[in-house]
C-alpha positions in Angstrom: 14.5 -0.9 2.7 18.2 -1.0 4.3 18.4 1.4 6.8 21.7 2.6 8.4 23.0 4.1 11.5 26.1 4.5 13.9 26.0 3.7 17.6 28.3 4.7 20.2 29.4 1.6 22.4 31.2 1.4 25.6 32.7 -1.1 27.6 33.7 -1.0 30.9 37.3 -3.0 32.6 37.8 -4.1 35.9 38.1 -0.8 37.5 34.9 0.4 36.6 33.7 3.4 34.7 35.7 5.8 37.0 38.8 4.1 35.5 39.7 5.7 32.1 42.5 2.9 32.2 39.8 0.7 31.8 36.8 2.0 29.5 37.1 2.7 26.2 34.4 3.3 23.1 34.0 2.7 19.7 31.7 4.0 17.0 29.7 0.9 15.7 28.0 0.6 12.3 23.8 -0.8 12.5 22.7 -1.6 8.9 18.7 -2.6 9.1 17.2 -5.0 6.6 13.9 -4.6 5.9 11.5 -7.6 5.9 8.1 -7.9 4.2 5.9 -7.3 7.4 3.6 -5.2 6.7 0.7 -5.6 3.7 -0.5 -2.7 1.4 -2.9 -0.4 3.3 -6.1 0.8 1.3 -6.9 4.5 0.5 -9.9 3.7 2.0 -11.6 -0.1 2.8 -14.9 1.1 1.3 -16.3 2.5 -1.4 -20.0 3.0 -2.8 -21.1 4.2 -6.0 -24.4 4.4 -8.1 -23.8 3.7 -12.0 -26.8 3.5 -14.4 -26.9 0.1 -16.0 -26.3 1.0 -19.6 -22.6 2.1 -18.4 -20.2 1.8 -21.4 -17.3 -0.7 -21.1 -14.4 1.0 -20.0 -16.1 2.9 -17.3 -14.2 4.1 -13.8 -16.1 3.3 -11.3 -14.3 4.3 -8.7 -10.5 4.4 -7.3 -9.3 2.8 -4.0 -5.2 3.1 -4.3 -3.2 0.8 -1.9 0.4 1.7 -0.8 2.8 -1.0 0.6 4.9 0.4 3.7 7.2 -1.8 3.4 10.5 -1.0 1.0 10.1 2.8 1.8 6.9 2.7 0.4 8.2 2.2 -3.1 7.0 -1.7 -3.1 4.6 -2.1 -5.6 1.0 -3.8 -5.6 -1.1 -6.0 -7.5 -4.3 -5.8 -7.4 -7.3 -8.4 -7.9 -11.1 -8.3 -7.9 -13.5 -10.9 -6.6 -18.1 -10.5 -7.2 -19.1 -7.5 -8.1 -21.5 -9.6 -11.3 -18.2 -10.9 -12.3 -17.6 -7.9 -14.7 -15.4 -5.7 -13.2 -11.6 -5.5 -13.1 -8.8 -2.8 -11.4 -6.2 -1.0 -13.1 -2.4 -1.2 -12.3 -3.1 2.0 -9.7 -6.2 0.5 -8.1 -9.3 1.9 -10.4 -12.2 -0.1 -11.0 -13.6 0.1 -14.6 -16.2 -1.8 -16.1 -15.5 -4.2 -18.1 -18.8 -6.1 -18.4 -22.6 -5.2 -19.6 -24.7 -4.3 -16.6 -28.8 -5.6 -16.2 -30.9 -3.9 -12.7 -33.2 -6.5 -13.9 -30.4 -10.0 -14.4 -30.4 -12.3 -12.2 -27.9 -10.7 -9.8 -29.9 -8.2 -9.0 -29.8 -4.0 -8.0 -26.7 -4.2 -5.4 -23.3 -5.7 -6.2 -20.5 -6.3 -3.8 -16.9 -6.5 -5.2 -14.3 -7.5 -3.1 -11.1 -5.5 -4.1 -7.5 -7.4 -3.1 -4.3 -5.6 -3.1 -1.0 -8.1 -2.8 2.6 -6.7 -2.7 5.1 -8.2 -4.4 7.2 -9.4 -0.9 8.2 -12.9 -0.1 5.9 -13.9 1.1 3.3 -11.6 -0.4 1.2 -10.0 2.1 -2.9 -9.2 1.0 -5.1 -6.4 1.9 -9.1 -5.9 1.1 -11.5 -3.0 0.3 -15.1 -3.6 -0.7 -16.8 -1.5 -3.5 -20.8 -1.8 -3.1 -22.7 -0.7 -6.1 -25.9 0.2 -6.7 -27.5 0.6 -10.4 -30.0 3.1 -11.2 -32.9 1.9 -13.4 -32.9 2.6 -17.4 -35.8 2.2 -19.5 -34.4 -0.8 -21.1 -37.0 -3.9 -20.2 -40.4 -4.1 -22.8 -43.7 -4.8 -21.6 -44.7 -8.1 -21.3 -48.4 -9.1 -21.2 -49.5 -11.3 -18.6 -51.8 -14.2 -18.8 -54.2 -14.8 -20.4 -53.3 -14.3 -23.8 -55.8 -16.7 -25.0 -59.8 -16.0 -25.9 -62.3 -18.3 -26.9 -65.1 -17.3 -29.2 -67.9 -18.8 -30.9 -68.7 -18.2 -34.3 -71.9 -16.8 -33.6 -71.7 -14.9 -30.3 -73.3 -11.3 -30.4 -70.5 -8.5 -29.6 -69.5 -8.7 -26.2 -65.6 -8.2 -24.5 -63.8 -11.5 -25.1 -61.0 -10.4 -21.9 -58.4 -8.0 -20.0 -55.3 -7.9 -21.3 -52.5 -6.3 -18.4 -49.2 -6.5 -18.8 -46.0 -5.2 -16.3 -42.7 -4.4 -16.8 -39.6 -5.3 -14.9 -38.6 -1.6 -15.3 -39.0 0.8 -12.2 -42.8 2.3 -12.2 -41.7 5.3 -10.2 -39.1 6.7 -12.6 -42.0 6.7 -15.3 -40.7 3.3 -16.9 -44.3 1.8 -16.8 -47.5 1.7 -16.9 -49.7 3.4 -18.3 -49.3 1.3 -21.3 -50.3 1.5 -25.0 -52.5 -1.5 -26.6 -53.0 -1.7 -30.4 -53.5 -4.5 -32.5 -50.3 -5.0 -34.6 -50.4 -3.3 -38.2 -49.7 -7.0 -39.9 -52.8 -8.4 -38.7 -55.6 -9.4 -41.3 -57.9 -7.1 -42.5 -61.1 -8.6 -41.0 -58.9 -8.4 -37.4 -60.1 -4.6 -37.7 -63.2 -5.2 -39.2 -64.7 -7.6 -35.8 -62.2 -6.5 -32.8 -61.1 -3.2 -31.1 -59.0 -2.6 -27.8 -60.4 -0.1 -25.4 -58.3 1.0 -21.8 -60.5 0.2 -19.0 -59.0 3.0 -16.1 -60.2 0.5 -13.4 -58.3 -2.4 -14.7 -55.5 0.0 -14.5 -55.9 1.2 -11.1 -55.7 -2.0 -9.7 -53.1 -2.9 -11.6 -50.9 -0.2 -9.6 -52.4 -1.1 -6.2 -51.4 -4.7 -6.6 -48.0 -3.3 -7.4 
């Protein structure tokens, strides 16, 4: 931004300021050009949000404007994102939407960081950085999944007896209700003679220390 200005100057002869013969002043014009010194300054350098992890696409996270001071504040800025699961991305006036499918239970785990990067448009452009942390609340998205062993052994002529425990656990979080107790029944496509020599029965002790091994 060019600011501008008048100064009063004076200047002095040999006699001295006491000798109007020899001072005299002049109005003198200061035009200021502005440089690109100063980067874009954050709303705010952090931000943290909870966001359930079937979020549609196209979900706003959260906002975290940046203003560049330079230019009279009229300088615009561009805006990147680094992390945050590598699924997120920031609008032209600093919101972060979604633009990725979430998973609590992926590989990157329950707690994402982003790192949000705001560059002005100066020469040479100047960078500023907010962090989003997120945290995704649990769905009941993830099935059971039975835990070995899977396999019983048999002989053709043993009397009726209980061939194994079946347990199973889920990835899901127990505490929200997205567990255990689970349901065991032998699939409807099985055989009829399946029915005929086996039945499922829930033991409540297996079950119970099931959770305490939790």
């Amino acid at each position: 931004m060019n600011l501008s200005s008048w100064t009063l100057l004076s200047c002095q002869g040999r006699g001295g300021w006491d000798d109007s013969r020899h001072v005299d002043t002049a109005w003198v014009s200061v035009h200021l050009k502005d440089v690109n010194d100063n980067p874009p300054q954050f709303s705010r350098t952090h931000a943290h949000v909870k966001v359930r992890e079937d979020a549609a696409l196209g979900t706003l996270l959260a906002s975290i404007p940046a203003h560049d001071p330079d230019m009279g504040g009229e300088q615009k800025v561009q805006y990147h994102v680094e992390g945050g699961w590598d699924v997120l991305a920031v609008n032209a006036v600093g919101g972060i939407i979604l633009r990725g499918a979430l998973d609590r239970e992926g590989p990157g785990g329950t707690i994402g960081v982003a790192k949000i990067l705001g560059v002005d448009r100066g020469t040479p452009p100047l960078t500023a950085t907010a962090t989003l942390t997120i945290t995704l609340t649990d769905v009941n998205d993830s099935p059971p999944l039975l835990l070995p062993p899977v396999t019983f052994h048999v002989t053709e002529d043993a009397a009726p007896a209980r061939l194994g425990i079946l347990t199973a656990t889920d990835e899901d979080v127990w505490a929200l209700g997205h567990g255990p107790p689970f349901t065991f029944s032998l699939a409807s496509s099985n055989p009829q003679y399946i029915f005929d020599l086996m039945s499922l029965q829930f033991d409540p002790r297996e079950y119970l220390s099931l959770l305490l091994a939790r």
